[in-house]
C-alpha positions in Angstrom: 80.6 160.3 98.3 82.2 159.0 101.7 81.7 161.4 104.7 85.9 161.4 105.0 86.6 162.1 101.7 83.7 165.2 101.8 85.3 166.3 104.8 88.6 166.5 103.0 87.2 168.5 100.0 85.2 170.7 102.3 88.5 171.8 103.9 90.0 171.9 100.8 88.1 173.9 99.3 88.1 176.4 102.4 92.1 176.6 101.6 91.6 177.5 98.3 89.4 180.1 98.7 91.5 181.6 101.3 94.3 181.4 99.3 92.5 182.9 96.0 91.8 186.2 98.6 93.9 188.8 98.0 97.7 186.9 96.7 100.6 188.9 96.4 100.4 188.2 92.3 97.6 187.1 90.6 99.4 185.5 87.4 101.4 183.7 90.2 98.1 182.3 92.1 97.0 180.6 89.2 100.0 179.3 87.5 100.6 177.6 91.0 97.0 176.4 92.4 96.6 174.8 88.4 98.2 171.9 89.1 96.1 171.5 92.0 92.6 172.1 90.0 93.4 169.6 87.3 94.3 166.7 89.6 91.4 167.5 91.3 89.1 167.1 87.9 91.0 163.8 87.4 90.3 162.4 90.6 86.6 163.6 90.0 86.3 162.4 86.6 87.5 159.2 87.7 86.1 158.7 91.4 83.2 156.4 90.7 85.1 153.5 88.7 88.6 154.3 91.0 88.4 155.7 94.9 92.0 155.7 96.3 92.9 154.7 100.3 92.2 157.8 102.9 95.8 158.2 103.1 96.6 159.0 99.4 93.5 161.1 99.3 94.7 162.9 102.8 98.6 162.9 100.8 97.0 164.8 97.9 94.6 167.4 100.4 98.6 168.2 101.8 100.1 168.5 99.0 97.2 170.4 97.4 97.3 172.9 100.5 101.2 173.7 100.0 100.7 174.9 96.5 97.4 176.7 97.6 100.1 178.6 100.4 102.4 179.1 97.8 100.3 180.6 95.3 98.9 183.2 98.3 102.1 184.1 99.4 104.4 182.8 95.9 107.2 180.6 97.2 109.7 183.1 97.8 107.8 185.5 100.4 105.8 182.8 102.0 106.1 184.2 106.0 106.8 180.8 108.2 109.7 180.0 106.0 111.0 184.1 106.1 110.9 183.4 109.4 112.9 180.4 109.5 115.3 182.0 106.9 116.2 184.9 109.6 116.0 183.0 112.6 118.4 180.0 110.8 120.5 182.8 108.6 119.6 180.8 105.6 120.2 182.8 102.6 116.9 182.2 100.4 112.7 181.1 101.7 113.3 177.2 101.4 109.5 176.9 100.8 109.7 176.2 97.5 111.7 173.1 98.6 109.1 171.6 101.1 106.9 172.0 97.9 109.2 170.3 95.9 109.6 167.4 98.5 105.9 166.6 98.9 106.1 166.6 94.8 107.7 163.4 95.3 106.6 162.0 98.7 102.7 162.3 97.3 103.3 161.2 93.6 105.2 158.2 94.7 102.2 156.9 96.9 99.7 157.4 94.0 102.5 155.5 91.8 102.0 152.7 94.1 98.9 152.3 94.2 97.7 152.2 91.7 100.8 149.6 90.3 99.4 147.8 93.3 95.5 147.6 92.7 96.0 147.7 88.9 98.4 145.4 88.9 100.5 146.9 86.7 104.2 144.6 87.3 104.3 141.4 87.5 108.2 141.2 88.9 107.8 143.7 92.0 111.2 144.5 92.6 111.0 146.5 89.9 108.6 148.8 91.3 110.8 151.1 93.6 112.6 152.2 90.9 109.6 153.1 88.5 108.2 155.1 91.1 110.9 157.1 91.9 111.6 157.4 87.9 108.1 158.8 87.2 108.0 161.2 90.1 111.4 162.6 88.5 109.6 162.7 85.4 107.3 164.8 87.0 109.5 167.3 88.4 111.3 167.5 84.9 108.0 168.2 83.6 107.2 170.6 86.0 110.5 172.5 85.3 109.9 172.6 81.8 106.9 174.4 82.3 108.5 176.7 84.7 111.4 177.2 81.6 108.4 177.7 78.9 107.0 180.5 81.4 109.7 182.4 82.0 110.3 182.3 77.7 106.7 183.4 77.3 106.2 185.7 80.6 109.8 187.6 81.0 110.0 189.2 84.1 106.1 188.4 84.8 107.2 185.1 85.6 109.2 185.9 88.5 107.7 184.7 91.0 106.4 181.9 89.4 109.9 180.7 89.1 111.0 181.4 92.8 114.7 181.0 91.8 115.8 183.8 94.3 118.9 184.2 92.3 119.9 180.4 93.4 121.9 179.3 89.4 121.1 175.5 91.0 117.7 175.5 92.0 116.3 173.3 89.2 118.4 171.0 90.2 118.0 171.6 94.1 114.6 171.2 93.6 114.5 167.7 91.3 116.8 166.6 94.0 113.9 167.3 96.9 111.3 165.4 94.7 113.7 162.2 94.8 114.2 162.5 98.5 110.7 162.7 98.7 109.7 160.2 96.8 112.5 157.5 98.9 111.2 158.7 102.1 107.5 157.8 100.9 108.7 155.0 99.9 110.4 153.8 103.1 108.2 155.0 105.6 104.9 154.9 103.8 104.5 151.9 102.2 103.6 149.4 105.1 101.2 151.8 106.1 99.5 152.4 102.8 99.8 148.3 102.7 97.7 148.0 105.6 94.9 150.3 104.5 95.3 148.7 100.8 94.3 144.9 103.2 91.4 146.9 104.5 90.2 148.0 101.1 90.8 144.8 99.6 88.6 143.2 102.8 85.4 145.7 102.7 
């Protein structure tokens, strides 16, 4: 394994102990970090026939780390963002929305790369569009299984659900995964292009 990709998992794995010490609900720890955990046995399972650039590793660390803070804390009562609600007078913890965003500004980068490397389309114009689509169908998902949990679970599922009493928040939150996935889009992709050359080159 690569001494920068080590170094990622090292700290990575430092966050999710932290975050496994101690979380305000237990149920709510692992119903959030489990995403996390099987991406991570993917990219594992798969690292010696597929190694991504730094940046989508470094992307998927991030985003790996704000559901790792969530869990600890659950969405709704995570501090930085209580403060923000008081000092802003916002009326709900907006975390859940920053988790939602980096739900499509990571996903879309892994879209693309691997359309890129694989070469998956042959008429590229087409590829902004697929992106974006699968990331949506990644936050549908996601809220499906949020839906199924709060059939099976009741009240236990709570905080899983972070709703804080917002009647739009599925769609709030779909809404942040297709920003995120643009904004990847737009100010990502020369960048992850430029890495993509040095891969490509070495």
């Amino acid at each position: 394994m690569k001494k920068s990709h080590l170094a990622l998992l090292v700290g990575l794995a430092a966050v999710f102990v932290w975050s496994g010490i101690n979380p305000y609900d237990r149920l709510t720890w692992w119903l959030e970090v489990f995403p996390g955990i099987f991406g991570l046995i993917v990219l594992a399972a798969t690292y010696r026939r597929f190694q991504f650039t730094m940046l989508v590793y470094t992307l998927i660390a991030l985003h790996i780390s704000i559901l790792c803070v969530g869990g600890h804390w659950t969405y709704a009562h995570e501090p930085v963002f209580n403060w923000l609600r008081d000092y802003f007078h916002w009326n709900r913890n907006h975390y859940d929305r920053l988790g939602h965003f980096a739900q499509g500004f990571v996903p879309a980068m892994i879209a693309r790369e691997l359309f890129i490397r694989l070469n998956v389309l042959n008429r590229k114009r087409w590829q902004p569009f697929l992106i974006i689509s699968i990331c949506l169908a990644v936050s549908a998902t996601y809220e499906f299984i949020e839906w199924w949990s709060a059939l099976i679970g009741g009240a236990a599922s709570t905080e899983f659900l972070g709703t804080q009493g917002d009647v739009w928040d599925t769609q709030e939150d779909m809404f942040m995964c297709l920003v995120g996935a643009v904004c990847s889009l737009v100010f990502m992709s020369k960048w992850q292009d430029r890495q993509l050359r040095r891969l490509s080159s070495s």
